[in-house]
N, C-alpha and C positions, 0 to 999 in steps of 0.2 A: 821660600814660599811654597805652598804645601799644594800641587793641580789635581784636582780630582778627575773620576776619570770621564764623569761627566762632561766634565770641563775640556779635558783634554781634547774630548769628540768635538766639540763645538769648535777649539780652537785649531785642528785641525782638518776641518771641513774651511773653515771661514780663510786660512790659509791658501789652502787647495783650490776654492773659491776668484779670490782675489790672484793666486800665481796664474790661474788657467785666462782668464781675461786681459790680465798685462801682458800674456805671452802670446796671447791671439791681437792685441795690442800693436805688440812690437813688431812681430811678425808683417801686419796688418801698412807698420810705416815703412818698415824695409823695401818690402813690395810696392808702398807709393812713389819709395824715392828711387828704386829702380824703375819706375813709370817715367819720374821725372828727368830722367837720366836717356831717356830714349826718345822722350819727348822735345826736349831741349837741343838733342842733336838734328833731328827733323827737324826743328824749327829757325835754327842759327845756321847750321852747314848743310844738311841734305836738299833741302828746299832752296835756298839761295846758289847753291850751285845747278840745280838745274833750271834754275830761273839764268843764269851766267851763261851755261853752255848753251840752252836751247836760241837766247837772244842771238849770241854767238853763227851756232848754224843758219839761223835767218837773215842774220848781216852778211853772210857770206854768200847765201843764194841770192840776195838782191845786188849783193858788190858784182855777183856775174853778171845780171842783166844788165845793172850800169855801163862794165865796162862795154858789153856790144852795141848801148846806145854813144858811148864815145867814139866807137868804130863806126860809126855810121856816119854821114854827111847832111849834113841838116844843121837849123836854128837849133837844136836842144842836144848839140854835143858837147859846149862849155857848160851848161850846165849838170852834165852827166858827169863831166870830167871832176867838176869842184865838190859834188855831192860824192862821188867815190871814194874822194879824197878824206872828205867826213866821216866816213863809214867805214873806212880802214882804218882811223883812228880810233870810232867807235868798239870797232873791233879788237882791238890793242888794248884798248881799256874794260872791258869786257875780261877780257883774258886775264890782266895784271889784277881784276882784283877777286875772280874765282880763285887763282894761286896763293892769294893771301887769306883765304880762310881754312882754316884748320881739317886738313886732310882727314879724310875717311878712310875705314882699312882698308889698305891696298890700292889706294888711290895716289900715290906719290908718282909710280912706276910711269901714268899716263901724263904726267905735269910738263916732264922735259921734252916728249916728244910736240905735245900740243903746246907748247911754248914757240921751241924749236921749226913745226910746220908752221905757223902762223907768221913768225918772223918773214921766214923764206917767201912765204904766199905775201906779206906787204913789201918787200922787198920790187916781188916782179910786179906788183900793180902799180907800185909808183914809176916803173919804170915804163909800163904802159901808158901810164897817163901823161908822164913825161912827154914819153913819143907822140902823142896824138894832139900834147897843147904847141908843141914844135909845128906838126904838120899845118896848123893853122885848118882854115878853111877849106882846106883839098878835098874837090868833089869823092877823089878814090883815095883809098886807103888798102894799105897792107898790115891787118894785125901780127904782132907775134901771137896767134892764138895758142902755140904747145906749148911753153913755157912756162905762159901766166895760166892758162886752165890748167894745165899739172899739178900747180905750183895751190891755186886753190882746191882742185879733188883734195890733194895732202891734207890741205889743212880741213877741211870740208869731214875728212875719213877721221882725221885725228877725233876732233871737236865731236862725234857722233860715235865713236867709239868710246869715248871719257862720257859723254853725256850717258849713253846706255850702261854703262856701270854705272854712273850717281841714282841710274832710274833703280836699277836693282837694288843696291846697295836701301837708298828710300823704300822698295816693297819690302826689304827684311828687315827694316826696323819698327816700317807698318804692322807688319805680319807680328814682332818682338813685344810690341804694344798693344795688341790686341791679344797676344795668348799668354803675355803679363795679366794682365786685366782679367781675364777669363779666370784665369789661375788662380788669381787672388779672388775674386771674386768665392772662386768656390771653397777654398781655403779659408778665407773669415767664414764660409756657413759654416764650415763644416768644426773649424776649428769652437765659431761660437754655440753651436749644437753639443760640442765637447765638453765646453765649458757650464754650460747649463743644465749636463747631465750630470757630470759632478756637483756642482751646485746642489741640486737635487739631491745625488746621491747622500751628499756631504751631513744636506737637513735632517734626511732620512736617517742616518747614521747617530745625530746630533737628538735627535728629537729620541727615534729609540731609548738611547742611553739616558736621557732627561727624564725618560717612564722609567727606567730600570733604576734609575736613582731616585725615583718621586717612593718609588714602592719599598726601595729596600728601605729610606728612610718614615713610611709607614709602619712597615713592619719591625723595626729597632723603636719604635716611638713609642708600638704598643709593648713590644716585648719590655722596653723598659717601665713601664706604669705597672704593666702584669713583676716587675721585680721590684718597684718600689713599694704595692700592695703589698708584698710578698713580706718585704723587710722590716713594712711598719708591722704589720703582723707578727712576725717574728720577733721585733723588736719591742712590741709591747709584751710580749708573750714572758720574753728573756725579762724583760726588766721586774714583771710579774711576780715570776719565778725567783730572782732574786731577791726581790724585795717581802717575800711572804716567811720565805724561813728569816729576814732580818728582824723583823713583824716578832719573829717567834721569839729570836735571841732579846729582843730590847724587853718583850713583855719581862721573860724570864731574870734579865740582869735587873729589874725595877722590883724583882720581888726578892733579890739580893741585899737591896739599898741597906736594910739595916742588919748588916751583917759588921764583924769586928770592923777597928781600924783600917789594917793591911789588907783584909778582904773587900773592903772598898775601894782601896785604891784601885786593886786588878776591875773592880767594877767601875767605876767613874772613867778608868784608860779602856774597855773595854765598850763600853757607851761612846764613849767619843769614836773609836776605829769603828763601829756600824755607826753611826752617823754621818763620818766621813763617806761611808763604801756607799749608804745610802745619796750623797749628796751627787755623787760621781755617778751612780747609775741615773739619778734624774737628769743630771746634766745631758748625760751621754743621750739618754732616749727626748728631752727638747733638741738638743743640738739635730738628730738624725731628723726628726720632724721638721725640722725649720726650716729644708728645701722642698717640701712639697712643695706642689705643684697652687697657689693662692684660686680662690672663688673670685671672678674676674666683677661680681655684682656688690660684691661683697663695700661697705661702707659705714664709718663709724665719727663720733665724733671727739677730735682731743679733748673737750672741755671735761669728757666726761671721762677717760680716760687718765685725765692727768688729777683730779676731785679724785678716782679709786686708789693712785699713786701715794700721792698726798697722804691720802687715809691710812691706806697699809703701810707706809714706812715714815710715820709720824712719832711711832714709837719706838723706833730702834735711831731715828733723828735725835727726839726727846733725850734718849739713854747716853749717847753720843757730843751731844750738847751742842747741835748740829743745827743751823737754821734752816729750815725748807721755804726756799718764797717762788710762789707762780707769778710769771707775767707773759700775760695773754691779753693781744691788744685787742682780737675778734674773733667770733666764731669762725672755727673755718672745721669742715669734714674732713678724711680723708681716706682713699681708697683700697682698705684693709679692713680688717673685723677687728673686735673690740678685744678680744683678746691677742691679735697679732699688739697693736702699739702697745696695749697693755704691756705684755711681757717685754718690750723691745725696751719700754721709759723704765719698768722697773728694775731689769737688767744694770741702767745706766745708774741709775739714782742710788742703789744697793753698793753698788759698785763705788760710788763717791761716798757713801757713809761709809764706809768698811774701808777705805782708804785717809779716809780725812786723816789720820794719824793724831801728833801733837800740833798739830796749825792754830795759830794765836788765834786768828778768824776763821771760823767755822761756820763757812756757809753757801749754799748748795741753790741754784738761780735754775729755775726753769723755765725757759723764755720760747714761747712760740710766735713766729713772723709768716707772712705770704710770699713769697718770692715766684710771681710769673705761674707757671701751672701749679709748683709745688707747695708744700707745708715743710719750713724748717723749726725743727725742734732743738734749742741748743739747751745741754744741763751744762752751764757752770758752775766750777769748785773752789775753794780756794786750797785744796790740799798742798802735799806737795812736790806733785806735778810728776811728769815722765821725762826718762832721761831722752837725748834725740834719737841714737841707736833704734832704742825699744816703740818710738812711737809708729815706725813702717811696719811693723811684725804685732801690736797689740793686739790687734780683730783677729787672727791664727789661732788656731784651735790649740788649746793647752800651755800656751806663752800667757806667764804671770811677770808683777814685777819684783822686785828685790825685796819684798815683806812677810819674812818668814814667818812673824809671829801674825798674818793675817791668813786664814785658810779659806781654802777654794780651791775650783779645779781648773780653773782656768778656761771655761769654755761660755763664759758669758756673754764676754766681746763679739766673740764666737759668734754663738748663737745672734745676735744683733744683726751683724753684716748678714747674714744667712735670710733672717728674713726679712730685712729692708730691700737687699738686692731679689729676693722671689718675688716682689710686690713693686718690683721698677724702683726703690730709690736706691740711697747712696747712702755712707758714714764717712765719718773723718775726724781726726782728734787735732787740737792745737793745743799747745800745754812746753811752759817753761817753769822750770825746776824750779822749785822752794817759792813760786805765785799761784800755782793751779793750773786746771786744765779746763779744755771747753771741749765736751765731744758732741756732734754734729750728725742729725739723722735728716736725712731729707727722703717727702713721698709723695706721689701724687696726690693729686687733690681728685675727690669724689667730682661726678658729673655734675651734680648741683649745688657746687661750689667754686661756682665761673667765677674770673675776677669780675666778670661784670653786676656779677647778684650777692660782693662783698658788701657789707655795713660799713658805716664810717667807723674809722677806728678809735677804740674808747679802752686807756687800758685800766686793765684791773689789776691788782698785786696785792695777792695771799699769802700772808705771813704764818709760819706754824713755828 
């Protein structure tokens, strides 16, 4: 497949276009899912463990006061003792399940010691509370107070030491999340400002090239029309010039005619080669005509076109012994001039008399139908027929079939496809050997022959 370069702009803007957005796109989710990846961790570990330790350091400054309200003598020292007791468990449980969630970097190093302190500090508070549910009711008391405060500073320093790394550790993921965000933020501008200048660019690029193509194909449109004038000119000119000195020769060999025997042969063979030369340069100058460019107002009608057919090859029918029958079920126009279909039916009709050969029935159908916008015109023959080979190559300029003894130049079929296809229709032959052939013109129908402003159909058939 063949890109123009038109083409090419366009489709590599629309490319460039389309990369520059998926890739601000993609970019755009990478940077989400590292959002999410930061977010996630603040949410499930960083957060819940200083929600762990801070409860932690607070059961531990109240497990002090407990225990000096157990040291003390009075109605609210068994229940100082029972509620301590709660609250070193609390605390234990605290601890065991910050350790079971998913460490943070560098966060492992603080687990065994803050494990380890904590044990030791519930170690001596049971053994305080021990002491003190022994002592009963004794107005005085002696506490171990070094021991068991030691033994909580430890774990008091541990728990507050681990907590102030969760807290940092939580501002630089804060901090991680925030100049993610930032980042991206300015990243999809900037990348979508990228994106939309190529866009732009890409139009700009696109559109150019669409003017440089609109014009060079102006400028080949006309320069072609300025060579097609050029060549009907010339071509009429050439065929002119040929055809004036033949002019001279035919007068001169007619004023031969009654000259000896053998002198007439070289004349009557000399008659027929400018005849021939004659038939081949008309051909050649229709055929070169046939693609002009059609009068797009232009509009005629078959009825009367195919009445002038009729007429002028009635007598080489006659001669031929050849039946000519119209059948025409309605008026119908069609969107060419009188002498485009003119030539196009006579083309065909000439063509099946000069073929009929020896065919036992000899007879030649000219049938015109509506079909939808178009006018088909079928000439059926009963000749005898085209082989299958030759029927894809017949409408080819200068392909004849295998009938030596019938002369032509082969450029009539020619000529036909040329100007049915300038004036929008079609041809087509169907033909089986030793039955005939049916060749097939299809053309527009003139503007004022809508199918809706058809007659009813009434046919007629003109026998010659």
């Amino acid at each position: 497949m063949n890109v123009e370069r038109h083409h090419t702009a366009l489709i590599v803007a629309s490319v460039v276009t389309v990369a520059s957005f998926v890739g601000a796109t993609a970019y755009t989710q990478a940077r989400l899912a590292r959002l999410d990846a930061v977010a996630s961790t603040l949410e499930t570990n960083a957060i819940p463990s200083i929600e762990y330790l801070s409860r932690t350091v607070v059961r531990l400054t109240h497990l002090n006061q407990l225990l000096d309200e157990a040291a003390a003598a009075g109605p609210r020292r068994a229940s100082a003792v029972m509620t301590a007791r709660l609250e070193m468990r609390a605390i234990e449980d605290d601890v065991g399940r910050y350790v079971e969630l998913p460490p943070l970097a560098g966060e492992e190093k603080h687990w065994e010691d803050l494990r380890a302190d904590v044990r030791l500090a519930a170690q001596a508070v049971r053994r305080t509370l021990d002491d003190e549910e022994q002592r009963g009711d004794a107005l005085t008391s002696v506490r171990p107070q070094a021991s068991t405060d030691d033994a909580l500073d430890v774990a008091m320093s541990s728990a507050l030491t681990t907590l102030n790394f969760d807290v940092r550790r939580a501002e630089t993921l804060a901090r991680d999340v925030r100049d993610v965000r930032v980042a991206t933020l300015r990243t999809i501008v900037a990348l979508d400002a990228g994106a939309t200048a190529l866009a732009m660019v890409g139009v700009f690029v696109a559109f150019r090239a669409s003017r440089r193509h609109d014009r060079l194909l102006q400028e080949h449109a006309s320069l072609l029309k300025a060579r097609v004038d050029e060549l009907d000119l010339v071509a009429g000119r050439v065929a002119h010039d040929v055809l004036s000195p033949l002019g001279t020769i035919a007068t001169a060999l007619s004023l031969l005619a009654h000259s000896d025997e053998r002198s007439q042969r070289y004349v009557d063979r000399s008659q027929r080669a400018l005849q021939h030369v004659r038939q081949l340069v008309e051909g050649l100058l229709t055929f070169a005509r046939s693609g002009a460019r059609p009068d797009s107002g232009a509009a005629c009608s078959l009825d009367a076109a195919i009445r002038t057919i009729v007429g002028d090859c009635s007598e080489a029918a006659v001669t031929k012994g050849v039946e000519l029958v119209t059948d025409v079920s309605e008026p119908i126009d069609v969107r060419c001039s009188l002498g485009v279909i003119t030539s196009i039916l006579q083309n065909l009709v000439r063509n099946a008399i000069k073929y009929m050969g020896d065919s036992p029935t000899k007879r030649i159908v000219i049938r015109v139908t509506r079909r939808g916008t178009v006018a088909r015109v079928d000439v059926e023959d009963t000749g005898p027929g085209i082989p299958p080979d030759l029927q894809n190559k017949i409408f080819h300029p200068f392909v004849r079939g295998a009938h030596a003894d019938v002369k032509g130049t082969g450029l009539g079929l020619a000529t036909v496809k040329r100007l049915a296809e300038s004036h929008g229709g079609s041809v087509g032959v169907r033909s089986t050997v030793g039955a005939g052939s049916v060749f097939r013109v299809e053309l527009p129908l003139a503007v004022s022959a809508g199918v809706a402003d058809a007659p009813s159909p009434s046919e007629t058939t003109q026998h010659v």
